[in-house]
GUKE-943905 format. One line per 3 residues: their letters; for each residue x, y, z of C-alpha. Coordinates in Angstrom, 1 decimal, m for minus. Example, Ala and Ser with C-alpha at 12.3 -4.5 7.8 and 13.67 -1.06 7.14 Angstrom:
2
AS	12.3/m4.5/7.8; 13.7/m1.1/7.1
# end
This chain:
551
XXX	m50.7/30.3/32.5; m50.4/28.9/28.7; m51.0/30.8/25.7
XXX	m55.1/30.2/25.0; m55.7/31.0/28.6; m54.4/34.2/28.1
XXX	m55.6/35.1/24.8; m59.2/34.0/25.8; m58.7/35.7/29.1
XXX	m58.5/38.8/27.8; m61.0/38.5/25.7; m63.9/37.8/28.5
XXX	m62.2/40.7/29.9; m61.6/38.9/33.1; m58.9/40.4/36.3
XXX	m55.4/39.7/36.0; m54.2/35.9/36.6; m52.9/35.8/40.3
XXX	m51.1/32.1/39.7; m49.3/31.0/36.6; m48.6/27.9/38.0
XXX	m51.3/25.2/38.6; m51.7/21.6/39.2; m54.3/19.6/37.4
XXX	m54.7/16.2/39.1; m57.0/13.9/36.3; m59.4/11.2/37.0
XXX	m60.2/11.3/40.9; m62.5/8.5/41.2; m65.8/9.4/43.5
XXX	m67.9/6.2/44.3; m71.7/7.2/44.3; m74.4/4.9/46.4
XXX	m74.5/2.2/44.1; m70.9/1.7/43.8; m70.3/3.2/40.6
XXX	m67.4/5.4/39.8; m67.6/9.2/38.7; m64.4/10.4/37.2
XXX	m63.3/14.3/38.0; m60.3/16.5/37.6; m58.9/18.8/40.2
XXX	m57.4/22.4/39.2; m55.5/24.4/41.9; m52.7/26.9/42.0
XXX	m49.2/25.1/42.8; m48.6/27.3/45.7; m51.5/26.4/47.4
XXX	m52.1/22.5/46.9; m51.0/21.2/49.9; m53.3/23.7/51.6
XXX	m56.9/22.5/52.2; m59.1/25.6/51.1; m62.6/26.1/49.5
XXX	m63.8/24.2/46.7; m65.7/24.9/43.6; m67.2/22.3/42.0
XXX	m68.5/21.4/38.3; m70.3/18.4/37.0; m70.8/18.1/33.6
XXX	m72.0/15.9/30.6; m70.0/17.8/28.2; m66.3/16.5/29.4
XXX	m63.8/17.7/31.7; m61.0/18.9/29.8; m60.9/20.8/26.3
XXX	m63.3/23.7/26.3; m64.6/22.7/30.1; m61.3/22.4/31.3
XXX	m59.9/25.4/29.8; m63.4/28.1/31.4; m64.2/26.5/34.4
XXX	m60.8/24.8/35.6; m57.3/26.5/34.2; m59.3/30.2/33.8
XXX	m61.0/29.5/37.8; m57.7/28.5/39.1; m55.6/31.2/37.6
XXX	m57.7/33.6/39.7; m57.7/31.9/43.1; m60.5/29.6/43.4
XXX	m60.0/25.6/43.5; m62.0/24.0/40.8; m63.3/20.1/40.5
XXX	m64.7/19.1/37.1; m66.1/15.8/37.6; m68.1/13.9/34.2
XXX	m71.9/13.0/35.1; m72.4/8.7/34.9; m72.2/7.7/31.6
XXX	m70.4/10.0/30.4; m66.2/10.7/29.9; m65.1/8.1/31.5
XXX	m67.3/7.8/34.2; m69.0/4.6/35.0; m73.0/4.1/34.9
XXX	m75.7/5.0/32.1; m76.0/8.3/31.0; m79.4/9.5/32.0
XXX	m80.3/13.1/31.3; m81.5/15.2/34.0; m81.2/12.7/37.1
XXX	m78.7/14.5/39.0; m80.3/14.9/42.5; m78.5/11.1/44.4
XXX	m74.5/11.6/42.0; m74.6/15.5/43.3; m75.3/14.8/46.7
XXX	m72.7/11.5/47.2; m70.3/13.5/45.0; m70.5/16.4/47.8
XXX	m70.3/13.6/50.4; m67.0/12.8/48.9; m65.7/16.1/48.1
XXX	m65.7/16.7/51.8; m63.5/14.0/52.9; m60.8/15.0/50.7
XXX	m57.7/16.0/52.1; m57.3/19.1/49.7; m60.7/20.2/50.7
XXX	m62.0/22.8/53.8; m64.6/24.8/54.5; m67.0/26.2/51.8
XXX	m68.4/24.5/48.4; m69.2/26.7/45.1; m70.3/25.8/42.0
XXX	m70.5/27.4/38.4; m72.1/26.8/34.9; m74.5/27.2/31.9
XXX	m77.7/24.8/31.5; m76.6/21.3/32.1; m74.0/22.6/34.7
XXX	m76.5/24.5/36.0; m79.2/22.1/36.7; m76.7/20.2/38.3
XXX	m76.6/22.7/40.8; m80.5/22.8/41.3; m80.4/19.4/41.8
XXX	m78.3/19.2/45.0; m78.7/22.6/46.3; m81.7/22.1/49.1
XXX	m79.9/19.3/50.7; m76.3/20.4/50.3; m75.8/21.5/53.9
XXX	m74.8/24.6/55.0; m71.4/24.8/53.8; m72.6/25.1/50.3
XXX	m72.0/28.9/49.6; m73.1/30.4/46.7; m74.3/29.2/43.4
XXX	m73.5/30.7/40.3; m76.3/29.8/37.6; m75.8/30.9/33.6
XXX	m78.7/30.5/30.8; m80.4/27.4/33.1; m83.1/26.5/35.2
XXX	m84.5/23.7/37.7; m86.6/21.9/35.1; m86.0/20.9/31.8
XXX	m89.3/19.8/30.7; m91.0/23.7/30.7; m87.7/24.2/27.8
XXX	m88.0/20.7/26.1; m92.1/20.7/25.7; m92.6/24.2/25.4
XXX	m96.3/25.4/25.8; m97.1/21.6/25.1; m95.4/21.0/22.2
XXX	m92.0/19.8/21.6; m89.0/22.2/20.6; m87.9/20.0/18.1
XXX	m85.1/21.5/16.9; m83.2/22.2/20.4; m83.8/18.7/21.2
XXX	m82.6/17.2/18.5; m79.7/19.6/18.2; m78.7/18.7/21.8
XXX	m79.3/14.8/20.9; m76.7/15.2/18.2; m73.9/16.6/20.3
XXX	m74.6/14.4/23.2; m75.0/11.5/20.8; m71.5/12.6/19.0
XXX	m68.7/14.2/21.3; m67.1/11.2/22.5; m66.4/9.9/19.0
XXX	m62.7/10.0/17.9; m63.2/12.6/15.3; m66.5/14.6/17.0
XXX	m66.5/17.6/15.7; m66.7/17.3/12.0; m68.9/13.8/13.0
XXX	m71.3/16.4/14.8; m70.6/19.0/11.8; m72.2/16.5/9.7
XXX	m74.9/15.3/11.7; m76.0/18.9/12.1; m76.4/19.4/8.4
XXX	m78.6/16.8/8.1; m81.1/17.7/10.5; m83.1/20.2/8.5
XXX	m84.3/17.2/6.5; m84.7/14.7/8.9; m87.3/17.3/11.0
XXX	m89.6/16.8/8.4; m89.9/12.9/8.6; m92.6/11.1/10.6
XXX	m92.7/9.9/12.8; m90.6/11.5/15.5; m90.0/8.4/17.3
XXX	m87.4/7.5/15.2; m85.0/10.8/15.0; m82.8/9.5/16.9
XXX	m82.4/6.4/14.8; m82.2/8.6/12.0; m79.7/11.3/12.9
XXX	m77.1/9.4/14.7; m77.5/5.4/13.3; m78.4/4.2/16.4
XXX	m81.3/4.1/18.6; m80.3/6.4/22.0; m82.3/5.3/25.1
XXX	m82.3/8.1/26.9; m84.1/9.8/23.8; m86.5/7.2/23.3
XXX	m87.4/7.3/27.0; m87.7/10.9/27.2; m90.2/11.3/24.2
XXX	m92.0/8.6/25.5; m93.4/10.3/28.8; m93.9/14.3/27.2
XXX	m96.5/15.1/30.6; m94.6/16.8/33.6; m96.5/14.9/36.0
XXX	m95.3/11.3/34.4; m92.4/9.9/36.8; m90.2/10.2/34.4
XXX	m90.0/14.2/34.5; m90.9/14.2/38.1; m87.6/12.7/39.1
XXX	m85.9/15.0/37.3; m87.5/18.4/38.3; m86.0/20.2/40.8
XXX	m88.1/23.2/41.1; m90.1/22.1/44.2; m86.7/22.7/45.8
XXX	m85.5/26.5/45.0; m87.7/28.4/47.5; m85.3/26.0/50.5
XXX	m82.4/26.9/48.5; m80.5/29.1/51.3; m77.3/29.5/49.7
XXX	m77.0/32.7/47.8; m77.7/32.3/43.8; m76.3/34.6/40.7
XXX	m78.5/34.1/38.3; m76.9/35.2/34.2; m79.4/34.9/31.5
XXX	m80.2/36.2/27.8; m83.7/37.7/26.1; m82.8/35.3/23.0
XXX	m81.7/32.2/25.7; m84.2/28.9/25.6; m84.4/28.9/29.6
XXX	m85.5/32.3/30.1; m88.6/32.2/31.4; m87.6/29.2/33.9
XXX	m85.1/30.9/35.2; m86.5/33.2/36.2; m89.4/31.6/37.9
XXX	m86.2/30.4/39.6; m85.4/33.7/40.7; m89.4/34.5/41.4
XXX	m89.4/31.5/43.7; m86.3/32.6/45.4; m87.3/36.4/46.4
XXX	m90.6/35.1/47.2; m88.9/33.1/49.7; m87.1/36.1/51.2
XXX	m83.9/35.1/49.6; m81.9/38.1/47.7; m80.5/36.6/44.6
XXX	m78.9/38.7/41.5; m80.2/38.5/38.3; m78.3/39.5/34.6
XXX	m80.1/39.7/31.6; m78.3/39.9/28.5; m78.9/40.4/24.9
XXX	m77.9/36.8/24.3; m78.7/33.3/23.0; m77.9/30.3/25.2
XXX	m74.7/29.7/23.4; m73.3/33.5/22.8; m69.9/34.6/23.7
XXX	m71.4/37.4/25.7; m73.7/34.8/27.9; m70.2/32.7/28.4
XXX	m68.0/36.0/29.6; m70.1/37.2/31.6; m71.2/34.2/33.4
XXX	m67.6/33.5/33.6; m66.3/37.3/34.8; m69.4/37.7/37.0
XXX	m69.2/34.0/38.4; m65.8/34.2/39.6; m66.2/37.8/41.1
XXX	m69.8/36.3/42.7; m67.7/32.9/44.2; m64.4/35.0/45.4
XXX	m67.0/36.6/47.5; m68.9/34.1/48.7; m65.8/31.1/49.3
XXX	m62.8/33.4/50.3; m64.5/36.6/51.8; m62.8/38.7/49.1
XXX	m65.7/41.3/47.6; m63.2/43.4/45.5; m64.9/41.6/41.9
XXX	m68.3/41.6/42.8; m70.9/44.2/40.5; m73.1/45.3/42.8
XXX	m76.3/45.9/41.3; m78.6/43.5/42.5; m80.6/43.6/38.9
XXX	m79.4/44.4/35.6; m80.3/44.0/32.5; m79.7/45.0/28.3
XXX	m82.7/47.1/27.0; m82.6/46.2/23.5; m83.9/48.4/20.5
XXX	m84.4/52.4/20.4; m80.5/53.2/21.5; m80.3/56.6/23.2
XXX	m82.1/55.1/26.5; m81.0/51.0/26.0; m78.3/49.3/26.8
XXX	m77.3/48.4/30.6; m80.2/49.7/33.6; m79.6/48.5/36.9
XXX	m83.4/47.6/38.1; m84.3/47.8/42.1; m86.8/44.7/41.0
XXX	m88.2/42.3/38.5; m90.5/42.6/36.9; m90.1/46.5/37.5
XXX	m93.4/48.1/39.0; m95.5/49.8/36.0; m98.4/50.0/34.4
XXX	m99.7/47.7/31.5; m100.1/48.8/28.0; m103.2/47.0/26.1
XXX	m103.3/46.7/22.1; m106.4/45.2/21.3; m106.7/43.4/18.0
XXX	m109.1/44.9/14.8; m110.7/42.9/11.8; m108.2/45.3/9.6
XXX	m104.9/44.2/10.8; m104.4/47.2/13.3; m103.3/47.0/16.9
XXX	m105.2/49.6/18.8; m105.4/51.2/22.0; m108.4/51.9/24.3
XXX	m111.4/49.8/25.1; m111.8/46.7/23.4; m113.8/47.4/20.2
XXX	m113.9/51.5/20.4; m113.2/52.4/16.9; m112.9/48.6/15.3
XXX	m115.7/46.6/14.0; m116.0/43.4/15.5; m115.2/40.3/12.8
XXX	m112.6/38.0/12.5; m109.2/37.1/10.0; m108.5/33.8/9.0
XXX	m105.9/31.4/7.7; m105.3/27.8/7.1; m102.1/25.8/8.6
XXX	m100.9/22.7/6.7; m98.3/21.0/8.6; m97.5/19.3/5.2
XXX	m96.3/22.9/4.8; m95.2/24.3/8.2; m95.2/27.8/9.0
XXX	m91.6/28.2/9.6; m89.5/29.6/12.3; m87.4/32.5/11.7
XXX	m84.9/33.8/14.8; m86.1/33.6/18.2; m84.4/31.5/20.9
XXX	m83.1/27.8/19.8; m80.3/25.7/21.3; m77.7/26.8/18.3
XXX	m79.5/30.2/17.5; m77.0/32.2/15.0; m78.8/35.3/14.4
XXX	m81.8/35.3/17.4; m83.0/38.6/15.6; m83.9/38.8/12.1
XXX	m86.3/40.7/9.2; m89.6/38.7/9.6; m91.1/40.4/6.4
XXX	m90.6/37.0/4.5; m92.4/34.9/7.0; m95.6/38.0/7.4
XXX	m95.6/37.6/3.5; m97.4/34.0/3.8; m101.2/33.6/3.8
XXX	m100.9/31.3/7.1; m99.7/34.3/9.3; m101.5/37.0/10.5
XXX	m100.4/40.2/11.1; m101.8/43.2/13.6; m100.1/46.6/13.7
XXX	m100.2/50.0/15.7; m100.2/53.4/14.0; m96.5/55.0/14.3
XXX	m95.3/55.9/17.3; m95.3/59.7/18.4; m93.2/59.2/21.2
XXX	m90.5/56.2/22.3; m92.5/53.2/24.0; m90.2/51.5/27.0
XXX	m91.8/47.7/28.0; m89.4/45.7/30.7; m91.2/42.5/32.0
XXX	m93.7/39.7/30.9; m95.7/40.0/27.9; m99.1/37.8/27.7
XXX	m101.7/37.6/24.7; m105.3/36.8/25.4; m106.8/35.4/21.7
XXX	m110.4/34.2/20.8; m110.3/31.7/18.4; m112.1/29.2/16.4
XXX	m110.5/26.4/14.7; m112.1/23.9/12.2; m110.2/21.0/14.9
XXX	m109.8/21.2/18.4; m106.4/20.6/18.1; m104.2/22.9/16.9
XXX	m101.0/25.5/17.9; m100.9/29.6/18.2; m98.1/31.1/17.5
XXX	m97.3/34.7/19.0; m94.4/37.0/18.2; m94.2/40.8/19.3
XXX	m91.9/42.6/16.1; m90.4/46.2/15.8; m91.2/47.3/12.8
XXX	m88.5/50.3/12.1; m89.3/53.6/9.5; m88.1/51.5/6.4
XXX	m90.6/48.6/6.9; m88.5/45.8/8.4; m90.1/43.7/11.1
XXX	m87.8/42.5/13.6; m89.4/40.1/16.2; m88.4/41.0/19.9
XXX	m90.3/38.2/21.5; m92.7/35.2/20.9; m94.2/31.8/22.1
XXX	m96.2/29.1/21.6; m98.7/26.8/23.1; m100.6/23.9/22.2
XXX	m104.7/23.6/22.6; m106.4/21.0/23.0; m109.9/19.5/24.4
XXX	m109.3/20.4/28.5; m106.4/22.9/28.0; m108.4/26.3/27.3
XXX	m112.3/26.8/27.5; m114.7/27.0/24.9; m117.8/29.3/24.7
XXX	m120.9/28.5/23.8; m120.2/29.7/19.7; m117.3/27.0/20.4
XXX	m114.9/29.6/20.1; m111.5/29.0/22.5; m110.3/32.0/25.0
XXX	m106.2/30.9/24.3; m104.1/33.1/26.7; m100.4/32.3/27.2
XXX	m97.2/34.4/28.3; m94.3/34.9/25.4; m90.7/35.0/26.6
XXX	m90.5/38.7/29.0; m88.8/41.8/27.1; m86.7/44.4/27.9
XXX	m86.9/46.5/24.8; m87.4/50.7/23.3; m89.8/51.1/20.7
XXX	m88.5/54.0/19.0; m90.5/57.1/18.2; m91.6/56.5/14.5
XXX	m91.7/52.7/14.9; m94.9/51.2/15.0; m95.7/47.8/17.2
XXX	m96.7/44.3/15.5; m98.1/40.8/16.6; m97.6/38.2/14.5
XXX	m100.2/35.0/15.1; m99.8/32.0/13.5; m100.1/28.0/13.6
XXX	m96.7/27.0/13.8; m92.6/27.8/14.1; m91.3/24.9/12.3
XXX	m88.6/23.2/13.3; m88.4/25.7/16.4; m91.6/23.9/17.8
XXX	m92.5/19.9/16.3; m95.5/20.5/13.9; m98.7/20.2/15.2
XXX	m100.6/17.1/13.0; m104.5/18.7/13.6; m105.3/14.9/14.3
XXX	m105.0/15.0/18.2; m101.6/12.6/17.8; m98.9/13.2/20.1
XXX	m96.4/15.2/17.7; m93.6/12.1/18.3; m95.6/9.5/17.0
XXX	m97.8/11.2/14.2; m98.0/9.5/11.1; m101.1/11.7/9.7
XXX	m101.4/15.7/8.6; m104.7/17.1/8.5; m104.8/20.9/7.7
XXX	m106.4/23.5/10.3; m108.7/26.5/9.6; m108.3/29.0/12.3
XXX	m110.0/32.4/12.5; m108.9/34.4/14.8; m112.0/37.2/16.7
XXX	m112.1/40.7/17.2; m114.0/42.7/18.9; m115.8/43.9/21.9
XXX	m118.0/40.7/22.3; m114.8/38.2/22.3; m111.9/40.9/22.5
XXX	m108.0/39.3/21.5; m105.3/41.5/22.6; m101.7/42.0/23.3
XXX	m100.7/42.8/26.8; m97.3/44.6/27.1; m95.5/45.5/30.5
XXX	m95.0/48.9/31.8; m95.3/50.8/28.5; m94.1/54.0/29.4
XX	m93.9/56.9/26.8; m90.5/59.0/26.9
# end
């Protein structure tokens, strides 16, 4: 045991180190199918490495030692559980061309070989957040029967649901995530991806997106250039690398850990839908966390080890036993941690149906509310921007949204204040009737809690694009846009009133969307958008919240 394993240790609040002792064994060499080499490390307490026992393994893009080394290697093997932490091709060390997201042939041969180690019997684990836990998806249905449980944090088994998000691109997580990849093996990569980070801001603005890459790093990156050239799930490109076809065979059992704020949310857990629909039992967390929070880490990490101890050595003294919990965020007195028999939870739906004077209000459609519409323009030239909400580097995922509800391109609809707290756990959906001077164009939706004083703070949003063939038109040409926001777990409090913000844009959250009918990538043009947004009984727009239960 050494001195930052220790301190950190005790800060994830993890069980008592049962071996101070270990053996790290660097660069085993695994040859995958076409002869290319895959270097790992191998973590294990010295009192037990002559003794073959179960194996967790690790692969990872991100390096093998450091930060890596320290959470999923020294802190795993201090607690009893043999750990390999082998870099993905291209990266580290290993041999190959780094290609994002093709996992499925290196995970299988890298199991093939992990099984004819010497230091190796019986049952395989693995553990880890987003890439690490693709990675897992990837081999999982063909991993034979002696792969044992899976322990998944803030991931899912596709990518391309988190990198084009409702049809557009989320620019700003990609090109975060291009930055790091692009930067961590450099001699000095920290302050090289300090800097690199700075600049991005700027650089989101240029067209056309082609050439970020280019831009932000100096260098053209293939596997970027590739990737934004085929944005369509069906194209081969993403087909090869979606795994999701796969989970409902999955038969080893799956922790899932995941955050309201996190990028992969919703995948993840139509992950976990796919799963129980397939009479499988996995767990599921839910966290008041972004994809990168120390909170997210900890627990995947505390929960994770309890969840593989189980499931590799028999020993069931650190697994939780709820099958379901999550944080319910806002209105304190009845938040914080519920343990849930399902998700979503069974209840009722509570529908707030959108007026011509900016009110959100319950009943039928148009009882009470003239029918009519609000309007707006959105200029790209001068992009709606995002404020909070889930990103790759998110700092605060929860902020005042009054400055962004101040500009004449968002749209605002609020209820009356409570009289009683209002409890919604589960999906949220908005159906909106809208006309648009072009057919193509983005809606914006983002559910806020506006508290006594008058600050907005946004609880959930999410964005799709429309275009000709995507949503139906009517016969007045008007589009019926209905898409799910990222699910909610959240307390309105009793004097709080409810608000939907709808707009044309979250920039750089979501790439800009150039009205022209452009793919956002290689736009060179910005034409403005009118949008007007219907009310009404004839075309009724509302917001759709999940078992809304008074208290």
């Amino acid at each position: 045991m050494n001195l930052a394993s220790e301190i950190l240790a005790r800060r994830m609040r993890l069980p008592r180190a049962q071996a101070d002792e270990l053996v790290c064994e660097h660069d085993l060499r695994a040859t995958m199918d076409d002869g290319v080499v895959l270097l790992a490390d191998r973590w294990v307490a010295s009192a037990a490495n002559d003794q073959p026992q179960p194996t967790v393994l690790v692969r990872s893009p991100y390096g093998r030692r450091a930060v890596v080394g320290l959470l999923f290697g020294r802190l795993l093997a201090e607690r009893g559980l043999q750990v390999v932490i082998q870099s993905v091709r291209g990266t580290f060390g290993s041999g190959g061309q780094f290609s994002p997201f093709d996992e499925r042939a290196d995970g299988l041969a890298t199991l093939r070989w992990l099984r004819a180690q010497p230091w190796h019997a019986g049952r395989i684990g693995m553990i880890g957040p987003s890439y690490l836990g693709l990675v897992q998806w990837a081999v999982a249905p063909e991993a034979g029967d002696d792969l044992a449980g899976l322990a998944i944090q803030v991931s899912a088994s596709q990518f391309h649901g988190q990198t084009y998000a409702g049809g557009s691109l989320s620019l700003e997580t990609t090109a975060s995530w291009l930055v790091l990849v692009a930067e961590q093996e450099r001699r000095f990569a920290l302050p090289a991806m300090g800097r690199a980070l700075r600049r991005l801001p700027e650089l989101l603005l240029e067209l056309p997106l082609a050439d970020l890459d280019e831009l932000a790093t100096g260098a053209p990156v293939p596997w970027f250039r590739e990737a934004m050239a085929h944005p369509a799930r069906e194209d081969a490109y993403w087909v090869t690398r979606d795994y999701a076809t796969g989970v409902s065979k999955v038969t080893a059992p799956v922790q899932f850990v995941g955050g309201w704020y996190d990028i992969f949310l919703p995948w993840m857990l139509e992950d976990f839908a796919a799963l129980h629909a397939a009479g499988r039992d996995p767990k599921l967390v839910i966290g008041p966390w972004t994809h990168t929070a120390p909170g997210v880490i900890a627990t995947g990490l505390r929960d994770g080890l309890g969840w593989l101890r189980s499931k590799l050595l028999d020993d069931t003294r650190l697994e939780r036993p709820e099958r379901i919990r999550v944080f319910v965020t806002g209105e304190r007195t009845g938040g914080g941690w519920r343990a849930l028999s399902e998700w979503p939870p069974e209840g009722g739906e509570r529908r707030l149906w959108l007026t011509g004077d900016g009110s959100l209000s319950e009943g039928e459609p148009g009882v009470g509310a003239t029918s009519g519409s609000r309007r707006y323009r959105y200029d790209p030239a001068d992009p709606t921007p995002s404020v909070g909400g889930p990103v790759l580097l998110a700092r605060e995922p929860v902020v005042d949204n009054r400055p962004l509800e101040a500009r004449a391109d968002v749209l605002t609809y609020t209820t009356a204040g409570l009289a009683s707290t209002v409890e919604a756990i589960g999906p949220v959906r908005v159906e909106l009737w809208i006309r648009s001077s072009s057919p193509y164009f983005d809606v914006f939706a983002r559910v806020c809690d506006v508290d006594v004083a008058g600050a907005s703070w946004n609880v959930c949003d999410a964005l799709v694009r429309v275009q000709p063939g995507r949503f139906e038109r009517d016969s007045s040409e008007a589009w019926r846009v209905f898409f799910d926001l990222w699910p909610i777990g959240h307390r309105f409090a009793a004097g709080h009133r409810i608000r939907l913000q709808v707009s044309s844009g979250a920039h750089p959250r979501y790439a800009r969307n150039p009205g022209t009918g452009e793919e956002a990538t290689s736009a060179t043009r910005l034409e403005p958008v009118d949008v007007e947004v219907l009310h009404g009984s004839g075309r009724p727009s509302v917001l759709v919240l999940p078992g809304a239960q008074r208290s």
